[in-house]
Residue frames relative to the residue before (quaternion, step in Angstrom):
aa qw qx qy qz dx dy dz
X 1.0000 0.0000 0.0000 0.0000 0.00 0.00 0.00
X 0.6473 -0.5580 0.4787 0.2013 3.15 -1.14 1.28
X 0.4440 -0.5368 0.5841 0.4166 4.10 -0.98 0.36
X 0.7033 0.4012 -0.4222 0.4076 3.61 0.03 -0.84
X 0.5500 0.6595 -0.3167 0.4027 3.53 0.83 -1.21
X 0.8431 0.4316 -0.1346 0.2911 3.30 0.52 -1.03
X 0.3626 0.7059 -0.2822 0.5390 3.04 2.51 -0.73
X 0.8001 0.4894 -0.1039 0.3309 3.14 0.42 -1.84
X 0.5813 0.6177 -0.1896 0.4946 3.35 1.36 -0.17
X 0.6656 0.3701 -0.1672 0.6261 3.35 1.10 -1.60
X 0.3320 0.7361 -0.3868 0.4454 3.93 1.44 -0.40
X 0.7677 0.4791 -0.1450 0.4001 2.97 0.04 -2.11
X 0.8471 0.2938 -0.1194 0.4263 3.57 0.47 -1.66
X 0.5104 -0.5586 0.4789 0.4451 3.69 1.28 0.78
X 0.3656 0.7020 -0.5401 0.2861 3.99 0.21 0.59
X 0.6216 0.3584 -0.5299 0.4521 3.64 0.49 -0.21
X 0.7259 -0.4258 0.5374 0.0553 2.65 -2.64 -0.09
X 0.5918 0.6460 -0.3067 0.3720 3.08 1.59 -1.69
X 0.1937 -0.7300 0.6535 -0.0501 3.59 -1.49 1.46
X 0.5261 -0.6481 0.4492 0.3184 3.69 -0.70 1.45
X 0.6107 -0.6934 0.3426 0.1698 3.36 -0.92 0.54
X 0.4632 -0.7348 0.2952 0.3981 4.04 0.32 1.31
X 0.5359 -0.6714 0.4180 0.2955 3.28 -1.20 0.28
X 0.4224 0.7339 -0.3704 0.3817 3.25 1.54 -1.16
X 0.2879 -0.7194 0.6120 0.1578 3.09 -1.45 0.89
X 0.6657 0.4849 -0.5095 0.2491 3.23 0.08 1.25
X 0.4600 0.7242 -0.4114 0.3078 3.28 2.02 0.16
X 0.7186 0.2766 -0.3679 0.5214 3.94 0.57 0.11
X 0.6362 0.3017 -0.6464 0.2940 2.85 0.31 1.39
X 0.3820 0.7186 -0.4305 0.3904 3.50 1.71 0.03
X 0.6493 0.4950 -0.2348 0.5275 3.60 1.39 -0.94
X 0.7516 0.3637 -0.3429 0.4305 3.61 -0.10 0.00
X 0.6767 -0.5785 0.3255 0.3185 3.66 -1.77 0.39
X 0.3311 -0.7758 0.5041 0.1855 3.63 -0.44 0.70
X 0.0841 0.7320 -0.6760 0.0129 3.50 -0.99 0.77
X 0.4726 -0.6389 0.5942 0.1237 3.59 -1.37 0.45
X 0.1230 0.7779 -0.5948 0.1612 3.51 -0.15 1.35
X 0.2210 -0.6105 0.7284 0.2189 3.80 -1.23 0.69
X 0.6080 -0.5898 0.5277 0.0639 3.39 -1.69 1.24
X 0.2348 -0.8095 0.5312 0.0863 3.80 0.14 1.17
X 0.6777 -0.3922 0.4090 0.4686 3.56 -1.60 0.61
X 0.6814 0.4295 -0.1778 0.5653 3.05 -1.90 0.43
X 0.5824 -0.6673 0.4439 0.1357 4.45 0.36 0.17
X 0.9021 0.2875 -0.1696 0.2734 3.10 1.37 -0.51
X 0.4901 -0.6467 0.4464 0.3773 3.94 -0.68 0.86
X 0.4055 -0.6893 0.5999 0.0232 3.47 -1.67 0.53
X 0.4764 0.7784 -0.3780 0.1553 3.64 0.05 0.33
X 0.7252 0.0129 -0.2552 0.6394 3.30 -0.42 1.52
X 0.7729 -0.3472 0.2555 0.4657 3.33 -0.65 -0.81
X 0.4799 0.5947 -0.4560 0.4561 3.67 1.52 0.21
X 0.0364 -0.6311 0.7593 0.1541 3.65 -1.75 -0.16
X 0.1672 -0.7253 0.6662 0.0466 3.15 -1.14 1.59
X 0.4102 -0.6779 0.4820 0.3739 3.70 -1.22 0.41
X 0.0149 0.8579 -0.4981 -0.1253 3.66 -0.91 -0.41
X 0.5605 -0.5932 0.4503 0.3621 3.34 -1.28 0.55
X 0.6222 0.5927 -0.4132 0.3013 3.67 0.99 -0.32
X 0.6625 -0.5189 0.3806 0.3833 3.79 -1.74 0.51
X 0.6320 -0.5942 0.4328 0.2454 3.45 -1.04 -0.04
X 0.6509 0.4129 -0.1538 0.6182 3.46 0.16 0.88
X 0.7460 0.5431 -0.1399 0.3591 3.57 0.81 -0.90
X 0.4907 -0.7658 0.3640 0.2005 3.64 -0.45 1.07
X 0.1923 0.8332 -0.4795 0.1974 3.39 -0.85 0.62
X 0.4426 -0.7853 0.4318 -0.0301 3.52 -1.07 1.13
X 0.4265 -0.6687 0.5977 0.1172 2.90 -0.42 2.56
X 0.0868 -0.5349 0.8323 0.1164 3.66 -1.63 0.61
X 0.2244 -0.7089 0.6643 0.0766 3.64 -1.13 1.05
X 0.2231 -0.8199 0.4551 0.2663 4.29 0.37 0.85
X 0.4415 -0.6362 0.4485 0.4463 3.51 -0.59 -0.15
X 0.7113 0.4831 -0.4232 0.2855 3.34 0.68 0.42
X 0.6017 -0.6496 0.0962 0.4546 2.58 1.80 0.49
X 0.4031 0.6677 -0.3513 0.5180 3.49 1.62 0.77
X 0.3110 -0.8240 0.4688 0.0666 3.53 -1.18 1.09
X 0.0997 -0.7707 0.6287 0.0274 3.64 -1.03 1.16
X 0.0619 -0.8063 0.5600 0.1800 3.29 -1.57 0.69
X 0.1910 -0.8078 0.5342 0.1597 3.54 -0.33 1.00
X 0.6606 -0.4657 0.4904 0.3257 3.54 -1.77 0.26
X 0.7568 0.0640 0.1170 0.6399 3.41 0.96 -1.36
X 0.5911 -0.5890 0.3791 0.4001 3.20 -1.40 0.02
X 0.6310 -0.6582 0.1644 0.3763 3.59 -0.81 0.25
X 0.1702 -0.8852 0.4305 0.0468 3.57 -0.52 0.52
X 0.3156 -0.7618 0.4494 0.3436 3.65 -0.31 0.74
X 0.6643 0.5769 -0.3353 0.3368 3.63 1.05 0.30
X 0.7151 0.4571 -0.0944 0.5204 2.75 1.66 -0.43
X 0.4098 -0.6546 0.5362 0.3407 4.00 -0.57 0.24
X 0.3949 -0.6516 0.5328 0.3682 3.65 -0.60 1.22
X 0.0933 -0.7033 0.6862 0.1606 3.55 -2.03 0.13
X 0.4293 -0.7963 0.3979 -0.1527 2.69 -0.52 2.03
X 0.2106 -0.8392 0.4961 0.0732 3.65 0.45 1.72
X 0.7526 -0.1877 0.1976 0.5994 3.78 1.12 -1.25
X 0.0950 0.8137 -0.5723 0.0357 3.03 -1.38 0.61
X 0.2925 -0.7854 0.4700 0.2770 3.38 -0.96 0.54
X 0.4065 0.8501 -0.3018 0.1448 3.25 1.19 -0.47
X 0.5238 -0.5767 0.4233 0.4625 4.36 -0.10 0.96
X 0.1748 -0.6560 0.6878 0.2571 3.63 -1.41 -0.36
């Protein structure tokens, strides 16, 4: 049996696993690669060869989310399911 074949089957007989994605607005950043970055003069973070702008002070720490699609968030803090993320920049679609 074919991979698709088999999808489509376990499909049919309610056999998968797959769960709709949470609403909560901190699950895409829970997915993606964390890095630690301190906010240069001027608002804005540095990393690799990119410069992102941001709403954040100068001097102040703060956490690159790298998405897996290959789009870039900066949060204030890291994420927390207790908390509402704060979002410095992002390129990411809506």
């Amino acid at each position: 049996m074919t991979p698709q074949a088999a999808w489509d089957e376990a499909t049919a007989q309610a056999r998968n696993k797959l769960r709709p994605v949470p609403k909560e607005p901190w699950w895409h950043y829970v997915w993606s690669l964390w890095h630690p970055v301190t906010i240069a003069v001027g608002g804005r973070v540095h990393f690799g060869q990119l410069t992102f702008p941001t709403q954040g002070t100068a001097g102040t720490r703060a956490i690159l989310c790298e998405h897996l699609d290959g789009t870039v968030s900066i949060l204030k803090e890291r994420p927390d399911k207790q908390k509402l993320p704060i979002v410095l920049f992002t390129n990411r679609p809506r």
